[in-house]
C-alpha positions in Angstrom: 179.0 -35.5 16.0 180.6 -32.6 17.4 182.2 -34.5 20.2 184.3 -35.7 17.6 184.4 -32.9 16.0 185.8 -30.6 19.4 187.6 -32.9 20.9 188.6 -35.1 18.4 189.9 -32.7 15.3 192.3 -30.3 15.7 192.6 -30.1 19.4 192.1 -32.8 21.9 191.2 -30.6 24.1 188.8 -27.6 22.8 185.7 -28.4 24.6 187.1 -29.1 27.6 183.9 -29.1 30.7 183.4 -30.2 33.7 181.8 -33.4 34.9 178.3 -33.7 36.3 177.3 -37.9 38.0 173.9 -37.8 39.4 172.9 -41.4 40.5 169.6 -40.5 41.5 166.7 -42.0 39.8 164.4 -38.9 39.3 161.4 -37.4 37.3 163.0 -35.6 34.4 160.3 -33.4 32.9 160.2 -30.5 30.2 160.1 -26.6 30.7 157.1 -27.0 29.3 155.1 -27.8 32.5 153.6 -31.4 30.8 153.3 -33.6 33.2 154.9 -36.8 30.8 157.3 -36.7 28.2 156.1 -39.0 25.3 157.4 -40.3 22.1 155.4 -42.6 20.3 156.6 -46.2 20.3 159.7 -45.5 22.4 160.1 -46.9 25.8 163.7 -45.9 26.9 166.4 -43.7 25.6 170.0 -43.4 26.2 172.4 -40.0 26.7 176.4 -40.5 26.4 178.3 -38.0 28.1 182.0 -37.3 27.1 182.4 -35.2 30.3 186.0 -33.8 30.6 189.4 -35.3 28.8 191.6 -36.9 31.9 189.3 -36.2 34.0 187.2 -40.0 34.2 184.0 -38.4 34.0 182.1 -39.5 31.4 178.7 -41.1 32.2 175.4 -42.8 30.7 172.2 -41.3 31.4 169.1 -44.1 31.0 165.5 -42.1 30.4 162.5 -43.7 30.6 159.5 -42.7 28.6 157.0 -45.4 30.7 157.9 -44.0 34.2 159.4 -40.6 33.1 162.5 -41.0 35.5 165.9 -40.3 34.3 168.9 -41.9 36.1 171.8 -39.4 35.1 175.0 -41.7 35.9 172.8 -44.8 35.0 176.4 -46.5 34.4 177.7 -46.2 37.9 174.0 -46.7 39.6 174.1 -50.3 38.4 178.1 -51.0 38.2 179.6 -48.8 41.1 182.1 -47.9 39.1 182.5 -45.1 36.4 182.6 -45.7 32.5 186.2 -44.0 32.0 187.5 -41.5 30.6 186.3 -39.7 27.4 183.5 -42.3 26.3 183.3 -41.1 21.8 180.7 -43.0 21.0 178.0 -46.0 21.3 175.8 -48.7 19.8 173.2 -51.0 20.5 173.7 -54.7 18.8 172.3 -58.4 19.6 170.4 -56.9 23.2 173.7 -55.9 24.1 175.3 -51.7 24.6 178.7 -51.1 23.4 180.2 -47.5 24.6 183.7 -46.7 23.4 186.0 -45.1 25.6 188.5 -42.7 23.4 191.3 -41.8 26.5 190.6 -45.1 28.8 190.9 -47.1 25.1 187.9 -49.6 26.1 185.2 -50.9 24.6 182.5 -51.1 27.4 179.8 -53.9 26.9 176.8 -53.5 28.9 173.4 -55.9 29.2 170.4 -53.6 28.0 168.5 -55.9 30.1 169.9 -55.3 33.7 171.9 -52.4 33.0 175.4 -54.6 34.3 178.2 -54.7 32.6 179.3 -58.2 30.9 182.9 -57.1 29.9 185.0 -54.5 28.8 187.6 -55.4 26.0 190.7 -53.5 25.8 192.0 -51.8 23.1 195.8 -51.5 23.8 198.6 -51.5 21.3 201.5 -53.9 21.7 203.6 -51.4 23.4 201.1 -50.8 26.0 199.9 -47.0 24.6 196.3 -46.6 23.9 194.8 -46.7 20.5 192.7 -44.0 20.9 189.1 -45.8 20.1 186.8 -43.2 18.8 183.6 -45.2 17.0 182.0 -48.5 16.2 179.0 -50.3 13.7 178.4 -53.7 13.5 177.9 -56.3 10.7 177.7 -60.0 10.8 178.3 -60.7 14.6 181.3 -58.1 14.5 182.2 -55.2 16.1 183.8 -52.7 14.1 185.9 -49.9 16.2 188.3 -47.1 14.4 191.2 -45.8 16.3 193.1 -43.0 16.5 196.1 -44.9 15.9 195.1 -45.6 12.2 193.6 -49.0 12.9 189.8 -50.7 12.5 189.9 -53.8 15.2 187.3 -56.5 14.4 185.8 -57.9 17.9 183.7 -61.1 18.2 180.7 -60.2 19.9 180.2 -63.6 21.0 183.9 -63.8 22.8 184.4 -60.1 22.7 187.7 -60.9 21.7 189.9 -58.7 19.4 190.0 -60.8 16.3 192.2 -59.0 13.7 193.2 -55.0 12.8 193.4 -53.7 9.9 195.4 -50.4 8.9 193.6 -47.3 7.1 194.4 -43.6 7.0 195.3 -41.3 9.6 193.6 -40.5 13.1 190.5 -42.2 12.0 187.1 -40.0 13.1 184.1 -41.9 12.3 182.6 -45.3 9.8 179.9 -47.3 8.8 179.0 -50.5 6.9 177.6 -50.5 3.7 177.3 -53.0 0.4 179.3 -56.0 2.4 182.4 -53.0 3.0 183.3 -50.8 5.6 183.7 -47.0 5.3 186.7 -44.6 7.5 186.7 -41.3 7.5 190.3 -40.3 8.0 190.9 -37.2 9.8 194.5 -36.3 10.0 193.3 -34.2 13.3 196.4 -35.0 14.8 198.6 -34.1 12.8 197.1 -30.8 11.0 200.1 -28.5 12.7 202.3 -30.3 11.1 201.7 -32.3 8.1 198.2 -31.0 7.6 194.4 -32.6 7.5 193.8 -36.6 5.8 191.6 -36.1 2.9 190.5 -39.4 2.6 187.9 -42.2 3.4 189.1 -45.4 3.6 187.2 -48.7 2.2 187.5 -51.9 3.9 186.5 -54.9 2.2 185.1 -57.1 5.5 185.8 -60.6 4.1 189.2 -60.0 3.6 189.6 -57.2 6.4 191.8 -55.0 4.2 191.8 -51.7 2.7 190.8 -51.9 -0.7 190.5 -48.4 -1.6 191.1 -44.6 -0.3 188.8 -42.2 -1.9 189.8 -38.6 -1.5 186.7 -36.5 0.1 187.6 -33.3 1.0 190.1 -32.0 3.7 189.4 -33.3 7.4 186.5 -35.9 6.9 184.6 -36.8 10.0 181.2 -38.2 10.9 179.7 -41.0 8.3 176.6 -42.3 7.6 175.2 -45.1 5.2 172.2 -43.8 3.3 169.7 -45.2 0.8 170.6 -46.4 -2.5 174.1 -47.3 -2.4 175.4 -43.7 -0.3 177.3 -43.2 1.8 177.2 -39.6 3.5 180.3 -38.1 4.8 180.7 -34.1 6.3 184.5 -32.8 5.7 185.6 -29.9 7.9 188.6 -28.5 5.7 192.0 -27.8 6.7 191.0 -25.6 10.0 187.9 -26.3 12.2 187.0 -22.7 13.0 186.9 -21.2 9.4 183.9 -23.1 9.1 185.2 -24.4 5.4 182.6 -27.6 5.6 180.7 -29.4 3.0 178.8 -32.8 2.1 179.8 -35.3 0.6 177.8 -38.1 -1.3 179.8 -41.6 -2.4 178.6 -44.3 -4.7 179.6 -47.6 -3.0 179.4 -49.4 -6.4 182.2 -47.2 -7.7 183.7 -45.6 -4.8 184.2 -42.6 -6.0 182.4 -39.5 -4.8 179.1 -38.7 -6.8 178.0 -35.1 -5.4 179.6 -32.5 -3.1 177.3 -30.1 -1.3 178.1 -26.6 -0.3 176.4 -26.8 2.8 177.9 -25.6 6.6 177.5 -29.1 8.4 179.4 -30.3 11.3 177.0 -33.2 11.9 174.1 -34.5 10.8 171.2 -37.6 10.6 169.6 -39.4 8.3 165.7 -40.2 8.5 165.0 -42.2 4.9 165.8 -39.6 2.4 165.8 -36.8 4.4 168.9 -35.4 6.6 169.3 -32.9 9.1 172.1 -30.8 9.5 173.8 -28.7 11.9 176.3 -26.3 12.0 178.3 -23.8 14.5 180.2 -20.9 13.6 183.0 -20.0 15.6 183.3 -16.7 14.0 179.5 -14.9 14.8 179.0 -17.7 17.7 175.6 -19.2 16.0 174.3 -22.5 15.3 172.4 -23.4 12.4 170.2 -26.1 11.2 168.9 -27.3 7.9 166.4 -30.0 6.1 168.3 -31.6 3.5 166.9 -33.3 0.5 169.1 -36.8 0.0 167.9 -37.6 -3.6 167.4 -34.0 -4.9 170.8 -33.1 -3.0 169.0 -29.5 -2.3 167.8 -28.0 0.9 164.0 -28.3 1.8 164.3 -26.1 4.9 167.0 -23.3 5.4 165.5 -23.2 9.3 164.7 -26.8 10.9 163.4 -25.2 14.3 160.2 -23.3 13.2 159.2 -21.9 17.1 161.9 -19.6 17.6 163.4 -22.1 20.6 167.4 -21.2 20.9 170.1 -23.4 21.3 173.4 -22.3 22.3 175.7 -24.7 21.3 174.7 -28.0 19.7 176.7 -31.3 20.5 174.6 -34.0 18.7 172.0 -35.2 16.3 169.8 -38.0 16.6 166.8 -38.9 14.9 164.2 -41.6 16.9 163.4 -44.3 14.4 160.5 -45.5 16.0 158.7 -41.6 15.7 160.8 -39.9 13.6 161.2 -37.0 16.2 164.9 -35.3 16.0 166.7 -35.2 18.8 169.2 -32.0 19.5 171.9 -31.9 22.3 172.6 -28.7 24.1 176.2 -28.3 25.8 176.0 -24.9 26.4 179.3 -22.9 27.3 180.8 -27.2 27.5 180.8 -26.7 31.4 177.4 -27.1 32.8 175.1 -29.8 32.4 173.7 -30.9 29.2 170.5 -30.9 28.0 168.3 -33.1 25.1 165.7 -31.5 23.2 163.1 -33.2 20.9 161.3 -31.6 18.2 159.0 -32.6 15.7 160.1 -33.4 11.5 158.3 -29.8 11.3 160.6 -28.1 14.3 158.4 -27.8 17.0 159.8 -28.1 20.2 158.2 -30.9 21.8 159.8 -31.4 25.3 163.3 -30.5 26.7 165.1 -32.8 29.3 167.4 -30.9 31.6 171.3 -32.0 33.1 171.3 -35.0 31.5 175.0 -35.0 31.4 178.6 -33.0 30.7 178.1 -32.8 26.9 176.0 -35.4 25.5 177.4 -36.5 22.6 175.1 -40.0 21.8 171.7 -40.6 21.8 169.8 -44.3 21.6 166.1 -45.3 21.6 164.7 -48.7 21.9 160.7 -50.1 22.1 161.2 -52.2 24.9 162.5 -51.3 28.2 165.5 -53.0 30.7 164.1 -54.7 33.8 165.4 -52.0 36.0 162.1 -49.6 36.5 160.6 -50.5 39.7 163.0 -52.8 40.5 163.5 -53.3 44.3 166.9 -54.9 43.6 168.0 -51.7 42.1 171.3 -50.9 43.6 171.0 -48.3 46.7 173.4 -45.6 45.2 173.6 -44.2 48.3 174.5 -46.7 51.2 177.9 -47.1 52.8 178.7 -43.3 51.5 179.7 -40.0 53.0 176.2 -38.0 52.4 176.7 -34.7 54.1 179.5 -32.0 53.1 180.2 -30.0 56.2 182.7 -27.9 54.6 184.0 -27.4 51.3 186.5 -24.7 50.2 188.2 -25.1 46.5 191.7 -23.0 46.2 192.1 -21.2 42.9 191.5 -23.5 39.8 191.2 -24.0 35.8 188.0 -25.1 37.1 187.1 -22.4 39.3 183.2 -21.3 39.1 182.7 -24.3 37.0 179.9 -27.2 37.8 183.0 -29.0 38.8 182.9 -26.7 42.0 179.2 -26.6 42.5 179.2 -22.8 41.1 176.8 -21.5 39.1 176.3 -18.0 38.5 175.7 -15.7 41.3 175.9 -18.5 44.3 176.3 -17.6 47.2 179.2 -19.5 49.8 175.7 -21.2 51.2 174.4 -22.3 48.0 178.3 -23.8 46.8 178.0 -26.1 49.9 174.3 -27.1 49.4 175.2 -28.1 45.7 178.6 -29.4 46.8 176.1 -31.5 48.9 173.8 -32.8 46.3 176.8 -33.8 44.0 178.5 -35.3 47.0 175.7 -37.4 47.8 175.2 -38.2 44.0 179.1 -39.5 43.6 179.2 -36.4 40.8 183.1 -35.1 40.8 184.1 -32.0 42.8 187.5 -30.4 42.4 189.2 -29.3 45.2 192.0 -26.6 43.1 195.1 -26.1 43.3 197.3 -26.9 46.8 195.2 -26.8 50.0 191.6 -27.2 48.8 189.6 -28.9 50.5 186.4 -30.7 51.7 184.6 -31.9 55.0 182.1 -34.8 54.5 180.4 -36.9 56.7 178.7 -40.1 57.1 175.1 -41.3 58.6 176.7 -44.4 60.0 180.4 -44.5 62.0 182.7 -45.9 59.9 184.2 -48.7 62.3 188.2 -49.5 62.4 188.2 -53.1 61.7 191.9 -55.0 62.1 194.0 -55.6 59.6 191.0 -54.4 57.0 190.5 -51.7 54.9 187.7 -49.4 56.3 187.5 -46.4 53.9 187.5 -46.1 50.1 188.1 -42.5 48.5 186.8 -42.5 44.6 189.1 -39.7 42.7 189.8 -39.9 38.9 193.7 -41.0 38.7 194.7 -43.7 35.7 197.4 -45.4 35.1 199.7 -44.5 31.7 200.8 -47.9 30.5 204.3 -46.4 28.7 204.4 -43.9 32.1 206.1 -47.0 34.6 209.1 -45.5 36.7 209.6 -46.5 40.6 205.7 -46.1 40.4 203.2 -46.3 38.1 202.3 -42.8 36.5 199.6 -41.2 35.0 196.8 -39.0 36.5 198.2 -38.9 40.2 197.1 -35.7 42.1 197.4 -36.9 45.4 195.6 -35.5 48.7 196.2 -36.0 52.2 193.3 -37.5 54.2 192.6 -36.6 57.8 190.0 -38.4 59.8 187.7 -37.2 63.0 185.3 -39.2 65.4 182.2 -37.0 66.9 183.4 -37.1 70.1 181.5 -34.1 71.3 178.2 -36.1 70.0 176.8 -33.0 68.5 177.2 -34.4 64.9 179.6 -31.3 63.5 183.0 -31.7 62.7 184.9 -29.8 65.4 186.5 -31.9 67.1 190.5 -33.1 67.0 191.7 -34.4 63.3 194.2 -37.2 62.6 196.6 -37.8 59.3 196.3 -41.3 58.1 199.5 -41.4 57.4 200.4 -42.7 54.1 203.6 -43.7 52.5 205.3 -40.4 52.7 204.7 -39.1 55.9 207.6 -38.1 58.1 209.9 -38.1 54.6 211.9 -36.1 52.7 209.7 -36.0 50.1 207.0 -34.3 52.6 207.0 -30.1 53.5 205.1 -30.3 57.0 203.8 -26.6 58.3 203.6 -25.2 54.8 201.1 -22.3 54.1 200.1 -20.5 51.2 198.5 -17.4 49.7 196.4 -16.6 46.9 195.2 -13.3 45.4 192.3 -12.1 43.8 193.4 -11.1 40.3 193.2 -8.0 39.2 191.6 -7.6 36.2 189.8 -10.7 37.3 190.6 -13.1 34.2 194.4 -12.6 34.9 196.7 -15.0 36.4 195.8 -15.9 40.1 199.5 -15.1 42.1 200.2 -17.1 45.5 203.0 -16.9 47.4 203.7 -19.5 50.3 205.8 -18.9 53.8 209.2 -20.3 52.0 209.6 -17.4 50.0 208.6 -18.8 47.1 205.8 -17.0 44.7 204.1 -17.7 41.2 200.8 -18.3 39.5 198.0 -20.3 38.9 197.6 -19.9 35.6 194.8 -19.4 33.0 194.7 -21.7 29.7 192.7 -22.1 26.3 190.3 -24.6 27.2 189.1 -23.1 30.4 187.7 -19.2 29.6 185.7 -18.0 32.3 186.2 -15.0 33.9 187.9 -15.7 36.8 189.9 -18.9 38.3 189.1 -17.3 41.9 186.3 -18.1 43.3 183.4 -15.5 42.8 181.3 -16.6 45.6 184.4 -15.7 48.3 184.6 -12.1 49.2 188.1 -12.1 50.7 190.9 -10.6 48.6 192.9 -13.5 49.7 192.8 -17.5 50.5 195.1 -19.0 53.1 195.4 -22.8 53.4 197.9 -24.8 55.2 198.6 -28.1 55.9 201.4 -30.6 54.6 202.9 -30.4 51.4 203.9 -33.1 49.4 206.8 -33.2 46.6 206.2 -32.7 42.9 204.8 -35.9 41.3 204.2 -34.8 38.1 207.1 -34.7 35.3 207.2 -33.9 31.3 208.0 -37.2 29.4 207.8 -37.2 25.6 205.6 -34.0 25.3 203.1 -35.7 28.1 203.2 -34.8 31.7 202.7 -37.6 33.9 201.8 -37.7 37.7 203.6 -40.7 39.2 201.9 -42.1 42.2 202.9 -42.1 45.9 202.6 -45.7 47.3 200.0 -45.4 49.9 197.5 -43.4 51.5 196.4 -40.7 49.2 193.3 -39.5 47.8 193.6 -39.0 43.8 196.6 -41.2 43.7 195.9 -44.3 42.1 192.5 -45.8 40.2 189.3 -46.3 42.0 190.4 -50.0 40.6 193.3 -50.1 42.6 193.9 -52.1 46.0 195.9 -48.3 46.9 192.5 -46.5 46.9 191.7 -47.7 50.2 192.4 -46.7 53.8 193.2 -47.5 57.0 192.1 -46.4 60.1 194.9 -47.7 61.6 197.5 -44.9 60.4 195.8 -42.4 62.1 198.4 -40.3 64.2 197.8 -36.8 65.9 199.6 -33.6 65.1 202.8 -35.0 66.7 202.9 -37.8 65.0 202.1 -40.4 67.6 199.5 -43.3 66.6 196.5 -43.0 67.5 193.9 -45.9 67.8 190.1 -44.9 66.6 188.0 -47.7 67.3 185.2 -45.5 64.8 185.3 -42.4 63.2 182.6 -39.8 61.5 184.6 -37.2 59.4 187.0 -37.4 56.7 189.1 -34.6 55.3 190.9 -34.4 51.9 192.8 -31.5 50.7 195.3 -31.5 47.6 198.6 -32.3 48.9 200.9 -30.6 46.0 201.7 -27.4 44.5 202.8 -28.2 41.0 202.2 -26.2 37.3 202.2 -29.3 34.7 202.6 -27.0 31.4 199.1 -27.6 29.3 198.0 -30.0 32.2 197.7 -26.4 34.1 197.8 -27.1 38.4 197.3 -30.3 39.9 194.5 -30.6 41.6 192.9 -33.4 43.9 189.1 -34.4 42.5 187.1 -36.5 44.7 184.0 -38.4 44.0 182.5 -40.2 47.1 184.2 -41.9 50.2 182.9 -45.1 51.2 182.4 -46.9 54.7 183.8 -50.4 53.7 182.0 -52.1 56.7 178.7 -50.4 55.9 175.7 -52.4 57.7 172.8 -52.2 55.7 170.8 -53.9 58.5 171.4 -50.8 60.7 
């Protein structure tokens, strides 16, 4: 699927978007104006979202056809946590949902029945780096997961133990299991700068778990597919991604060898019996394509699948529903907006469209029966214990500037940012706050009390941990922000009223710039560099990258040549190891800073002091503050900036 293809081949990073949670359970319906979406025998379907790479935003949407209700980050709604970062790809076997993690290298496992997680089994190499997961299939009571790192791992489904690895070609993309053997397709994605492309797909024999046999494909092979009689189907990409060099390939698992190549454009496809559907996008003339393809004749029934004339801007994935035989397409748009699914008829009708079903949807499951959440009045209140009102919210100049990620879409207003900021707020969806002093003022519906010696607030960001990134601290994702907290005092339910620091671990340090103000400009033309300068004397840029194009990285909604933000600024964190930039973490008592895992996400109450640094004892408070805490350009990491996803009231009373 393309999200493979994008992300995975060539550049890790070419379809770089912005994430989109929503943890509401809500109707879901077509353009159309139909009242229901149907498809025949189908009772549920689930959407993978990749979301954004290093950013921790991928998510699992769960439709379902007998309520028509969608829950959009159906993942976190029934965990409370998110699924990682980068989630490839995902399978259903023996009532149980398997969802591969590429960046977080896990394997999530979840319980089709309740929706809950049952375990997660890590896919670490000795040395601590990640293997880079990118797809599974199943045979036998075995997991099957290909890895960036050149490896297959064999889990026990049962144990969900890593049984055994076994070693094929380079930067594995995508396999299957055919005739008692497995089938790789080696990319070489990696490595095409340098050495070039794999050409190869790999053959596993299962009962020995060894590579038997490399047949050679075609240059850059990616997504695989078992077909009928003895195939297997395999789409090579050639030796750049963009010239649009593709072709099928057909291979006869009695021989191995390749029987048939096609000369047709296909960066993805599926298989229904002897029929395949194809897909391609054409970097040059910006177009997509889509063809019937006969398996057995090897010639193309259809040269146009959709027959109505409906458009899709840029498809991410291909699915066809067993139980009707309906194809499924995935629109990703521009890659940073919400997703959508569209389901069309064998004949390419459009049959229903399903709107912001995720940051692009890359995987797409049925099933006949349903999970036991519908209706449920145990279902998890998404909501409770959470800030639910943003007061304020003002992003400085980002890579992610008038981006979903900032609650823009074209044309908003200031009034509409903070009303969607709002919604994705209340919906735990992830909002960057830019580069050094953005910020945001949120809420809660029930005090947050100060409880001794406890831990009363939680702030959800996206930092990880790098496992080879282990200094003083422990590295990886850190973009710290400093937290300031308010009680309503006034009793009028707005946020004016005195803030206080909660101090963390380097306030009052060295390593800590207080009174520090800064600057930025509107850029003129408006997709230049955005300048700043601060009141140090010190100038330079927020600068513009590859994987984020839009027009402008200040923010269009803002009619003010210039953005002032001051505050406290904390040291560099960030620093280039090995080609990698790495943000090491503070200690304590910053947003961003370490994993929403972490025992360090938390807060105090109790290291509140006012502007002169004296404590100050809250016995309850209504407001928290975050605004990113550093000024730092990390190379192709671009500025750091602190993303927030939801604070929580740890002494939440449900009875109140």
């Amino acid at each position: 699927m393309m999200k493979k293809r994008i992300i995975g081949v060539f550049a890790m990073l070419l379809s770089l978007a912005a994430a989109c949670d929503d943890m509401e359970d809500k109707p879901a319906l077509p353009d159309s104006g139909q009242e229901t979406v149907q498809d025949y025998g189908t009772s549920e379907m689930y959407v993978l979202s990749e979301g954004l790479f290093n950013l921790n935003n991928s998510t699992l949407a769960r439709y379902s056809f007998e309520t028509n209700t969608c829950m959009t980050d159906y993942f976190r709604t029934m965990n409370h946590r998110g699924l990682g970062d980068t989630a490839n790809d995902m399978d259903i076997y023996g009532g149980k949902l398997y969802i591969v993690v590429n960046v977080s290298s896990t394997v999530e496992v979840v319980d089709l029945h309740t929706g809950m997680s049952v375990g997660q089994v890590s896919l670490l190499a000795e040395d601590g780096s990640s293997r880079q997961p990118r797809a599974i299939a199943f045979e036998e009571g075995k997991a099957y997961v290909c890895s960036y790192d050149g490896t297959v791992a064999r889990i026990d489904t049962a144990s969900l133990q890593v049984e055994a690895l076994a070693q094929v070609g380079r930067n594995p993309e995508d396999l299957c299991v055919q005739d008692g053997k497995l089938y790789v397709s080696n990319s070489g994605g990696l490595d095409w700068e340098g050495i070039g492309v794999d050409r190869t797909v790999s053959v596993v024999d299962l009962a020995a778990f060894t590579e038997t046999k490399q047949i050679e494909v075609g240059p850059n092979p990616g997504k695989i597919a078992a077909g009928r009689n003895h195939a297997v189907w395999v789409a090579t990409y050639g030796e750049e991604i963009e010239k649009g060099d593709y072709h099928l390939v057909k291979i006869n698992t009695q021989s191995d060898a390749v029987e048939a190549v096609y000369d047709e454009p296909v960066m993805d496809f599926a298989i229904d019996y002897d029929i395949a559907y194809l897909y391609n996008y054409d970097y040059q003339t910006n177009s997509s394509s889509f063809k019937v393809f006969d398996l057995v004749s090897g010639t193309v029934v259809r040269e146009q699948f959709i027959t109505d004339g409906t458009h899709i801007e840029r498809p991410y994935a291909i699915a066809v529903n067993p139980y009707s035989s309906n194809v499924y397409l995935t629109e990703a748009y521009n890659y940073q907006v919400e997703g959508d699914v569209l389901c069309f008829t064998p004949d390419g009708r459009l049959m229903f469209r399903l709107n912001g079903v995720g940051l692009n949807p890359n995987t797409l499951l049925f099933r006949d029966v349903s999970a036991s959440v519908d209706g449920s009045e145990d279902q998890p209140d998404s909501s409770a214990g959470f800030a639910d009102k943003v007061f304020e919210y003002v992003p400085a100049p980002s890579q992610y500037m008038n981006t979903i990620t900032v609650a823009y879409r074209d044309g908003f207003t200031q009034e509409e940012v903070l009303e969607l900021a709002s919604e994705r707020f209340r919906n735990r969806s992830l909002l960057s706050l830019g580069a050094y002093g953005g910020y945001i003022v949120a809420g809660f519906s029930q005090p947050v009390p100060n409880v001794e010696d406890a831990y009363d607030l939680k702030i959800y960001g996206n930092a990880n941990y790098n496992p080879n990134a282990w200094q003083d601290r422990p590295g990886g994702s850190a973009e710290p922000g400093i937290v300031l907290v308010a009680r309503d005092e006034n009793g009028n339910g707005l946020p004016d009223d005195p803030w206080y620091e909660l101090a963390g671990s380097e306030y009052g340090k060295d390593t800590e710039t207080p009174d520090y103000e800064i600057t930025y400009y509107r850029p003129q033309p408006e997709d230049a560099d955005v300048r700043w300068t601060d009141n140090l004397g010190n100038e330079g840029y927020v600068y513009r990258n590859e994987y984020h194009t839009q027009n402008s990285y200040y923010p269009e909604w803002v009619e003010d040549d210039r953005m002032v933000f001051c505050g406290k600024r904390l040291k560099d964190n960030a620093v280039e190891e090995n080609g990698v930039w790495v943000g090491y973490a503070y200690d304590w008592g910053y947003a961003d800073n370490h994993p929403n895992s972490e025992e360090m996400s938390q807060f105090k109450l109790e290291w509140a002091v006012d502007a002169d640094g004296n404590p100050v004892h809250l016995d309850e408070i209504d407001f928290v503050k975050v605004y990113t805490a550093v000024n730092q350009y990390a190379g192709r990491v671009g500025e750091l900036s602190t993303e927030i996803a939801g604070i929580e009231n740890l002494h939440f009373d449900a009875s109140n």
